[in-house]
N, C-alpha and C positions, 0 to 999 in steps of 0.2 A: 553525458552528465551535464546536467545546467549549473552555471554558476550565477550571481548576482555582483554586479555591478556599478559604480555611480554612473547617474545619467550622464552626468559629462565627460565620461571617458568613451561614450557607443564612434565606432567606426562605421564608415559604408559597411554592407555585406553581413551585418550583424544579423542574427535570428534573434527579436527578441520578445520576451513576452512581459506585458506590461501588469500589473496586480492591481492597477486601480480599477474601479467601474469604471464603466464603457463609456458612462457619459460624461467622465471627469478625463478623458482627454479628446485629442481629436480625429482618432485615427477609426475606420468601420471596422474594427476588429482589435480584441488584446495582443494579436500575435501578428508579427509582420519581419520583412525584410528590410534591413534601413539601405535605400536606394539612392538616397538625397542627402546633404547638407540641411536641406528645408527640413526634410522629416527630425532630425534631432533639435535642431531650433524650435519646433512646436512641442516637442516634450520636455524642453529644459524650460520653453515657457511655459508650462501649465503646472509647472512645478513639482512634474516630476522628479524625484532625488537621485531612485535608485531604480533600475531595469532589472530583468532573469536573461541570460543570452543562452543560445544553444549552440555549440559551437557545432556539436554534427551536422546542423541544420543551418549553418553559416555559409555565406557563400567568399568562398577564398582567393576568388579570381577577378580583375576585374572585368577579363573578358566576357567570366558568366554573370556577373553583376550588369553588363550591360544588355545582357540579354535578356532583361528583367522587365517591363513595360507596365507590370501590375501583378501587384502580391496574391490575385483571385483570374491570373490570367486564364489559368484551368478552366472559368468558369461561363467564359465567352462563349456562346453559341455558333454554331456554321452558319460560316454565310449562305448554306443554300440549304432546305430543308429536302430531307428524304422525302419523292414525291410518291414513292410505294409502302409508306409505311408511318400512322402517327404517331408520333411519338409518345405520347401516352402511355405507349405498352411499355414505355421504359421506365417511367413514372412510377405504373403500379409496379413494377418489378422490384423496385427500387424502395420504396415506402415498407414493403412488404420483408422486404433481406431482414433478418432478427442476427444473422452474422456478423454484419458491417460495424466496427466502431460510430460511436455518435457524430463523430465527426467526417469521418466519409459518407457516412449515409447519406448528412445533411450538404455535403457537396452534389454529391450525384442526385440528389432530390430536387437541389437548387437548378441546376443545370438542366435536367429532364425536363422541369416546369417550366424553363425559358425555351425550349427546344415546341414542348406542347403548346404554348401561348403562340411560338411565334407560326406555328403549321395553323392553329386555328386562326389567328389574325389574317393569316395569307388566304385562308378558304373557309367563312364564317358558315359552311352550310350546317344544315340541321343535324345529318350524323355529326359532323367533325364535333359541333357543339353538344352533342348526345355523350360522345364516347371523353370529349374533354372535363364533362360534367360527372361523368365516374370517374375518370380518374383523382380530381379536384375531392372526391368524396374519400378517397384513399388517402392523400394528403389532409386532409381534415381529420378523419381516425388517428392516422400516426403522430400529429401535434399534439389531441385531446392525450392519448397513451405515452408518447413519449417526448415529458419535459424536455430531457437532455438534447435530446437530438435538436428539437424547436429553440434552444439556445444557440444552441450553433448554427443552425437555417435564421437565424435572428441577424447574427452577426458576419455573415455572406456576404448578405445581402448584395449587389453590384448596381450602381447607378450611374444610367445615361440615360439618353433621350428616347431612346426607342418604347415605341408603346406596350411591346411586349414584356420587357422590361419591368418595366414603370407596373402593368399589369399582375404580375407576380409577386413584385413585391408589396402592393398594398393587398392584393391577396390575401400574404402571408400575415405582414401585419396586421390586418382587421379578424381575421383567423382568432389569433392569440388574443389581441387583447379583448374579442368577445368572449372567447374562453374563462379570460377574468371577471369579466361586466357578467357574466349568465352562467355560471359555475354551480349556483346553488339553486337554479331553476332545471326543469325539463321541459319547457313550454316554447323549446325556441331548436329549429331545421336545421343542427347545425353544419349538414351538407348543402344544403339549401343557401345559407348564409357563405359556405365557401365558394361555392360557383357563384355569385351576385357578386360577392367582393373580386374573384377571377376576371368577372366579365363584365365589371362596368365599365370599363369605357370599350365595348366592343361596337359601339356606335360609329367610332371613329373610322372606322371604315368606310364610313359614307362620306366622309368628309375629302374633301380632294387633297391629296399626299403635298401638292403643293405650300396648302395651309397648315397640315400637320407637321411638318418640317423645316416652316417657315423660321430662319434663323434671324429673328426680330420679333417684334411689337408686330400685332398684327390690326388692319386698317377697322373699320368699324363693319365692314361688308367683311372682312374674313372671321371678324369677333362674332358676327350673325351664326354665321354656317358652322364655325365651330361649335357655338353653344346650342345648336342641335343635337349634337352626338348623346344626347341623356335620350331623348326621344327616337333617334337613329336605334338606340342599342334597343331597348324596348320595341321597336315592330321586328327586329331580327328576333328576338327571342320568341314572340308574339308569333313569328309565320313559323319556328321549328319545331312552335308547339312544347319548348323548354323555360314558359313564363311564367314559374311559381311568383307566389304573392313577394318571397323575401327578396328574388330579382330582379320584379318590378320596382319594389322599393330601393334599391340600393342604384339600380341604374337612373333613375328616376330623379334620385334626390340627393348623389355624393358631391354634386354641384352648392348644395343648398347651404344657408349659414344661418346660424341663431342671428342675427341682425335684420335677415328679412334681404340683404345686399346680393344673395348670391342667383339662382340661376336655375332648371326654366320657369319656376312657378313661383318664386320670389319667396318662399315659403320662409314662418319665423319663429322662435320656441317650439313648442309642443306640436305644431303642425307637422314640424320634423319628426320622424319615426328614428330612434335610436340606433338604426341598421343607418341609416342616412347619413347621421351625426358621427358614428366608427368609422364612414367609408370615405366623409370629408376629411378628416382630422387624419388618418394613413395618407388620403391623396397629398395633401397639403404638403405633408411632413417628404414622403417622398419625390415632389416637385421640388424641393429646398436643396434638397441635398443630391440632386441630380445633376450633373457637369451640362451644359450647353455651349453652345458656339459664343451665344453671346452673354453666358453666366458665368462666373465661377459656383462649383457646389459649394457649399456648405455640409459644416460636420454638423454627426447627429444633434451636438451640444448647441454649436451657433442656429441649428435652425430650431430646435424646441425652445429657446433662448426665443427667440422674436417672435416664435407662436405665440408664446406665453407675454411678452412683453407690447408687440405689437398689433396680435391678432386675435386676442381671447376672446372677443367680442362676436367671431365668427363660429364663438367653440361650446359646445356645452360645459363647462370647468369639470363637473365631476368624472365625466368622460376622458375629457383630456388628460387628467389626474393617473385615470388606470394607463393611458397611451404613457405616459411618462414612466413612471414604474418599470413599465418593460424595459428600459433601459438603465436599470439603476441595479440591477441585481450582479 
Protein backbone atom coordinates (compact mmCIF):
# COMPACT_ATOMS: atom_id res chain seq x y z
CA UNK A 1 0.00 0.00 0.00
CA UNK A 2 1.44 3.54 -1.04
CA UNK A 3 1.05 6.23 1.24
CA UNK A 4 1.74 10.10 0.56
CA UNK A 5 3.95 12.11 2.23
CA UNK A 6 5.54 15.85 2.64
CA UNK A 7 8.64 16.07 0.68
CA UNK A 8 10.49 17.01 3.60
CA UNK A 9 9.97 14.36 5.59
CA UNK A 10 11.64 11.45 2.48
CA UNK A 11 14.47 9.45 4.14
CA UNK A 12 17.36 7.52 2.32
CA UNK A 13 15.86 4.16 1.07
CA UNK A 14 12.50 5.66 0.25
CA UNK A 15 10.68 4.15 -3.00
CA UNK A 16 9.13 7.10 -4.07
CA UNK A 17 6.90 8.07 -6.77
CA UNK A 18 6.72 11.55 -7.78
CA UNK A 19 3.15 13.02 -9.53
CA UNK A 20 4.63 15.92 -11.21
CA UNK A 21 5.53 15.80 -15.12
CA UNK A 22 8.72 14.49 -15.86
CA UNK A 23 9.98 17.67 -16.96
CA UNK A 24 9.08 19.56 -13.86
CA UNK A 25 11.65 17.83 -11.74
CA UNK A 26 15.04 16.50 -12.30
CA UNK A 27 15.18 13.17 -11.92
CA UNK A 28 15.07 10.49 -15.60
CA UNK A 29 12.17 9.00 -14.25
CA UNK A 30 8.77 9.66 -11.77
CA UNK A 31 9.85 6.61 -9.63
CA UNK A 32 13.12 6.08 -7.97
CA UNK A 33 15.04 5.17 -4.73
CA UNK A 34 16.29 7.98 -2.62
CA UNK A 35 20.10 7.04 -2.31
CA UNK A 36 21.41 10.45 -1.46
CA UNK A 37 20.86 13.52 0.63
CA UNK A 38 21.53 15.35 -2.89
CA UNK A 39 18.46 13.44 -4.32
CA UNK A 40 15.88 15.12 -1.63
CA UNK A 41 17.56 18.57 -1.77
CA UNK A 42 16.68 18.59 -5.70
CA UNK A 43 13.12 17.83 -5.06
CA UNK A 44 12.46 20.04 -2.03
CA UNK A 45 14.09 22.59 -4.52
CA UNK A 46 11.82 22.26 -7.47
CA UNK A 47 9.28 22.55 -5.16
CA UNK A 48 8.17 19.66 -4.68
CA UNK A 49 5.55 19.67 -1.55
CA UNK A 50 4.43 16.26 -1.42
CA UNK A 51 5.87 12.54 -2.67
CA UNK A 52 3.86 8.79 -2.86
CA UNK A 53 6.36 6.36 -1.09
CA UNK A 54 6.19 2.59 -1.32
CA UNK A 55 7.18 1.16 1.56
CA UNK A 56 7.24 -2.71 0.10
CA UNK A 57 9.33 -1.29 -2.45
CA UNK A 58 11.57 0.68 0.17
CA UNK A 59 14.77 -0.43 0.97
CA UNK A 60 15.15 -0.82 4.88
CA UNK A 61 18.76 -1.49 5.22
CA UNK A 62 21.39 0.44 4.81
CA UNK A 63 23.56 -2.30 3.83
CA UNK A 64 21.17 -2.87 0.83
CA UNK A 65 20.98 0.95 0.23
CA UNK A 66 24.50 0.85 -0.37
CA UNK A 67 24.36 -1.62 -2.71
CA UNK A 68 22.52 0.62 -4.80
CA UNK A 69 24.84 2.42 -7.62
CA UNK A 70 21.78 3.40 -9.98
CA UNK A 71 17.97 3.21 -9.80
CA UNK A 72 18.15 1.39 -13.70
CA UNK A 73 21.21 -0.73 -12.69
CA UNK A 74 19.19 -3.78 -14.19
CA UNK A 75 19.67 -1.88 -17.30
CA UNK A 76 23.45 -1.86 -17.94
CA UNK A 77 24.60 -4.12 -20.51
CA UNK A 78 27.52 -7.05 -20.25
CA UNK A 79 30.64 -6.13 -20.63
CA UNK A 80 31.19 -8.73 -23.10
CA UNK A 81 28.78 -9.50 -25.91
CA UNK A 82 27.58 -13.04 -26.71
CA UNK A 83 30.08 -13.85 -29.70
CA UNK A 84 27.44 -16.93 -30.83
CA UNK A 85 24.43 -15.20 -30.87
CA UNK A 86 22.91 -11.39 -31.81
CA UNK A 87 21.31 -10.22 -29.78
CA UNK A 88 18.46 -9.16 -31.69
CA UNK A 89 16.72 -12.33 -31.27
CA UNK A 90 16.14 -10.98 -27.94
CA UNK A 91 14.85 -7.81 -29.13
CA UNK A 92 12.20 -9.23 -31.31
CA UNK A 93 11.18 -11.67 -28.65
CA UNK A 94 10.67 -9.17 -26.51
CA UNK A 95 8.66 -6.38 -28.43
CA UNK A 96 6.59 -9.19 -29.48
CA UNK A 97 5.61 -10.66 -25.44
CA UNK A 98 1.75 -9.22 -25.39
CA UNK A 99 2.13 -10.96 -21.57
CA UNK A 100 4.71 -8.64 -20.11
CA UNK A 101 3.41 -5.48 -18.04
CA UNK A 102 4.24 -2.06 -19.95
CA UNK A 103 6.66 -1.54 -17.76
CA UNK A 104 8.85 -4.81 -18.03
CA UNK A 105 8.42 -4.97 -21.46
CA UNK A 106 9.90 -1.59 -21.72
CA UNK A 107 12.95 -2.60 -19.44
CA UNK A 108 13.76 -5.69 -21.42
CA UNK A 109 13.28 -3.73 -24.68
CA UNK A 110 15.55 -1.19 -23.45
CA UNK A 111 18.25 -3.54 -22.51
CA UNK A 112 17.98 -5.89 -25.59
CA UNK A 113 18.41 -2.63 -27.73
CA UNK A 114 21.57 -1.78 -25.93
CA UNK A 115 22.82 -5.41 -25.99
CA UNK A 116 21.96 -5.27 -30.22
CA UNK A 117 23.67 -1.73 -30.64
CA UNK A 118 26.33 -2.69 -28.76
CA UNK A 119 27.02 -6.47 -31.02
CA UNK A 120 26.49 -4.28 -34.04
CA UNK A 121 28.89 -1.34 -33.07
CA UNK A 122 31.55 -4.18 -32.30
CA UNK A 123 31.05 -5.93 -35.97
CA UNK A 124 29.21 -3.28 -38.44
CA UNK A 125 29.08 -6.16 -41.16
CA UNK A 126 26.34 -6.25 -43.64
CA UNK A 127 24.38 -9.24 -41.94
CA UNK A 128 24.84 -7.94 -38.34
CA UNK A 129 23.28 -4.64 -39.93
CA UNK A 130 20.77 -6.67 -42.08
CA UNK A 131 19.21 -8.69 -39.13
CA UNK A 132 19.88 -5.29 -36.64
CA UNK A 133 17.59 -3.55 -39.24
CA UNK A 134 14.58 -6.03 -38.46
CA UNK A 135 14.83 -6.10 -35.57
CA UNK A 136 14.95 -1.99 -35.17
CA UNK A 137 11.47 -2.59 -37.56
CA UNK A 138 9.87 -4.62 -34.51
CA UNK A 139 10.72 -1.83 -32.09
CA UNK A 140 9.17 0.65 -34.40
CA UNK A 141 5.78 -1.43 -34.74
CA UNK A 142 5.54 -1.87 -30.90
CA UNK A 143 6.11 2.06 -30.19
CA UNK A 144 3.57 3.00 -33.23
CA UNK A 145 0.92 0.24 -31.33
CA UNK A 146 1.93 0.61 -27.99
CA UNK A 147 1.72 4.13 -26.25
CA UNK A 148 2.09 2.72 -22.85
CA UNK A 149 4.94 0.74 -23.19
CA UNK A 150 6.80 3.81 -25.34
CA UNK A 151 6.19 5.81 -22.09
CA UNK A 152 8.03 3.79 -20.05
CA UNK A 153 11.03 3.10 -22.88
CA UNK A 154 10.80 7.14 -22.79
CA UNK A 155 11.50 7.33 -19.19
CA UNK A 156 14.68 4.45 -19.11
CA UNK A 157 16.25 5.83 -20.95
CA UNK A 158 20.18 5.39 -19.39
CA UNK A 159 22.77 7.89 -20.11
CA UNK A 160 26.64 7.67 -20.73
CA UNK A 161 29.13 8.07 -23.00
CA UNK A 162 29.19 5.04 -24.81
CA UNK A 163 28.04 5.22 -28.47
CA UNK A 164 25.80 2.47 -28.22
CA UNK A 165 24.18 3.99 -25.80
CA UNK A 166 23.85 7.39 -26.97
CA UNK A 167 22.67 5.19 -30.26
CA UNK A 168 19.56 3.83 -28.81
CA UNK A 169 18.43 6.37 -27.28
CA UNK A 170 18.20 8.87 -29.86
CA UNK A 171 16.86 5.89 -31.79
CA UNK A 172 14.08 5.83 -29.56
CA UNK A 173 13.67 9.37 -29.26
CA UNK A 174 13.42 10.26 -32.96
CA UNK A 175 11.09 7.18 -33.13
CA UNK A 176 8.39 8.93 -31.12
CA UNK A 177 8.51 12.07 -31.79
CA UNK A 178 8.28 11.23 -35.68
CA UNK A 179 5.35 9.44 -34.69
CA UNK A 180 3.93 12.87 -33.58
CA UNK A 181 5.41 15.06 -36.66
CA UNK A 182 4.01 12.24 -39.40
CA UNK A 183 0.79 10.63 -37.56
CA UNK A 184 -1.51 11.90 -40.03
CA UNK A 185 0.54 11.06 -43.22
CA UNK A 186 1.30 7.69 -44.90
CA UNK A 187 4.06 8.91 -47.01
CA UNK A 188 6.85 8.41 -44.82
CA UNK A 189 9.20 4.43 -44.09
CA UNK A 190 8.59 4.46 -40.70
CA UNK A 191 11.03 1.38 -40.49
CA UNK A 192 13.14 2.90 -42.66
CA UNK A 193 13.24 6.18 -40.42
CA UNK A 194 13.90 3.60 -37.28
CA UNK A 195 17.04 2.09 -38.56
CA UNK A 196 18.71 5.77 -39.89
CA UNK A 197 17.78 7.17 -36.36
CA UNK A 198 19.51 3.47 -34.85
CA UNK A 199 22.47 3.87 -36.98
CA UNK A 200 23.47 7.33 -37.39
CA UNK A 201 26.30 7.65 -36.01
CA UNK A 202 27.53 4.03 -37.06
CA UNK A 203 30.36 5.92 -38.73
CA UNK A 204 31.96 6.13 -35.71
CA UNK A 205 33.52 3.16 -36.22
CA UNK A 206 35.90 4.56 -38.45
CA UNK A 207 36.96 6.95 -36.31
CA UNK A 208 40.03 5.80 -33.92
CA UNK A 209 38.62 4.76 -30.33
CA UNK A 210 41.23 6.97 -29.15
CA UNK A 211 39.24 10.05 -30.45
CA UNK A 212 35.94 8.76 -29.52
CA UNK A 213 36.79 8.33 -26.00
CA UNK A 214 38.72 11.24 -25.80
CA UNK A 215 38.01 12.67 -22.16
CA UNK A 216 38.40 16.47 -23.34
CA UNK A 217 38.15 19.00 -26.13
CA UNK A 218 39.39 17.45 -28.85
CA UNK A 219 42.46 19.24 -31.13
CA UNK A 220 41.37 20.57 -34.46
CA UNK A 221 43.04 17.42 -36.26
CA UNK A 222 40.69 15.05 -34.07
CA UNK A 223 37.61 17.61 -34.70
CA UNK A 224 38.60 16.68 -38.62
CA UNK A 225 38.33 12.94 -38.34
CA UNK A 226 35.51 13.04 -36.05
CA UNK A 227 33.37 14.87 -38.23
CA UNK A 228 33.79 12.35 -40.82
CA UNK A 229 31.72 9.78 -39.23
CA UNK A 230 28.15 11.27 -41.25
CA UNK A 231 30.25 10.15 -44.41
CA UNK A 232 31.88 7.00 -42.58
CA UNK A 233 28.38 5.78 -41.61
CA UNK A 234 27.05 6.33 -45.12
CA UNK A 235 29.83 4.11 -47.40
CA UNK A 236 29.06 1.40 -44.55
CA UNK A 237 25.64 1.28 -45.34
CA UNK A 238 26.35 1.95 -49.05
CA UNK A 239 28.85 -1.33 -49.15
CA UNK A 240 25.85 -3.71 -47.16
CA UNK A 241 23.66 -2.62 -49.56
CA UNK A 242 21.20 -1.49 -46.38
CA UNK A 243 21.18 2.46 -47.89
CA UNK A 244 17.64 3.36 -48.28
CA UNK A 245 17.03 7.11 -49.22
CA UNK A 246 15.73 7.75 -45.22
CA UNK A 247 19.39 6.47 -43.98
CA UNK A 248 21.18 8.28 -46.09
CA UNK A 249 19.39 11.28 -45.04
CA UNK A 250 19.55 10.90 -41.32
CA UNK A 251 23.40 9.79 -41.26
CA UNK A 252 24.11 12.29 -43.60
CA UNK A 253 22.57 15.28 -42.05
CA UNK A 254 21.83 14.71 -37.95
CA UNK A 255 25.30 16.83 -37.77
CA UNK A 256 23.41 19.71 -39.64
CA UNK A 257 21.69 23.02 -38.08
CA UNK A 258 19.26 25.52 -39.23
CA UNK A 259 22.07 28.11 -38.89
CA UNK A 260 24.01 26.72 -41.79
CA UNK A 261 26.97 26.20 -38.39
CA UNK A 262 26.77 22.60 -38.32
CA UNK A 263 28.56 19.74 -40.20
CA UNK A 264 29.60 18.05 -43.29
CA UNK A 265 27.86 20.10 -45.76
CA UNK A 266 27.16 23.20 -43.75
CA UNK A 267 23.61 22.78 -44.98
CA UNK A 268 20.76 25.65 -43.73
CA UNK A 269 16.77 25.80 -43.40
CA UNK A 270 15.00 23.77 -45.87
CA UNK A 271 18.08 22.27 -47.42
CA UNK A 272 17.73 20.34 -44.25
CA UNK A 273 15.30 17.32 -44.82
CA UNK A 274 13.19 17.02 -41.52
CA UNK A 275 14.42 13.34 -40.84
CA UNK A 276 17.85 15.52 -40.34
CA UNK A 277 16.30 18.10 -38.30
CA UNK A 278 14.41 15.08 -35.67
CA UNK A 279 17.90 13.33 -35.55
CA UNK A 280 19.83 16.63 -34.59
CA UNK A 281 17.44 17.86 -31.98
CA UNK A 282 17.39 13.87 -30.17
CA UNK A 283 21.35 13.86 -30.66
CA UNK A 284 21.67 17.09 -29.02
CA UNK A 285 19.33 16.55 -26.43
CA UNK A 286 20.91 13.24 -25.58
CA UNK A 287 24.74 14.60 -25.55
CA UNK A 288 23.17 17.08 -22.70
CA UNK A 289 22.21 14.84 -20.55
CA UNK A 290 24.89 12.26 -20.92
CA UNK A 291 27.42 12.02 -17.74
CA UNK A 292 31.15 12.27 -19.10
CA UNK A 293 34.55 12.30 -17.35
CA UNK A 294 34.69 15.68 -17.99
CA UNK A 295 30.88 16.84 -17.89
CA UNK A 296 28.37 16.70 -15.44
CA UNK A 297 24.90 15.43 -17.26
CA UNK A 298 22.24 17.50 -17.21
CA UNK A 299 18.39 16.72 -16.45
CA UNK A 300 16.02 16.30 -19.12
CA UNK A 301 14.65 20.02 -17.79
CA UNK A 302 18.30 21.82 -17.65
CA UNK A 303 19.24 20.61 -21.02
CA UNK A 304 15.79 21.39 -23.15
CA UNK A 305 16.17 24.57 -20.83
CA UNK A 306 19.37 25.76 -22.84
CA UNK A 307 18.10 24.14 -26.13
CA UNK A 308 15.61 26.38 -26.06
CA UNK A 309 17.37 29.36 -24.53
CA UNK A 310 20.70 29.00 -26.02
CA UNK A 311 20.51 26.88 -29.11
CA UNK A 312 17.12 27.52 -30.87
CA UNK A 313 18.88 28.83 -33.71
CA UNK A 314 20.39 25.39 -34.53
CA UNK A 315 16.67 23.97 -34.28
CA UNK A 316 13.69 24.10 -36.45
CA UNK A 317 11.25 25.64 -33.45
CA UNK A 318 8.25 23.72 -34.76
CA UNK A 319 9.99 20.49 -34.39
CA UNK A 320 11.52 21.16 -31.46
CA UNK A 321 8.08 22.07 -29.97
CA UNK A 322 6.75 18.37 -30.71
CA UNK A 323 10.57 16.98 -29.10
CA UNK A 324 9.35 18.92 -25.97
CA UNK A 325 5.93 17.70 -25.65
CA UNK A 326 7.20 14.18 -25.16
CA UNK A 327 8.26 15.10 -22.02
CA UNK A 328 5.49 17.09 -20.64
CA UNK A 329 2.86 14.26 -20.63
Amino acid sequence: MTTTIPAKDLKLGMYVKISEAWLKHPFMRNELIITSADQIRQILGHGIKTVTIDPARSVLSMENLENISHSDKDLTPPEHWNPEKHMSDDLKEAVRDTKMSHEDKAKRVYKSSLQMMGRLLDSPTADNIKISKEAVADLVDMILREPETAGYLLNITFHDFYTYTHSVNVGILSIMVSKEIFKNSDAHDMHELGAGFFLHDIGKTKVPPEIINKPGRLTDDEMFKMRTHPYQGYKILEKANQLSEECKIIVMQHHEREDGTGYPRRLRLDEIHPYGKIGCISDVFDALTAERSYKQALTPYEALKLMKEQMINHFQEEIFTKFVLLFSR
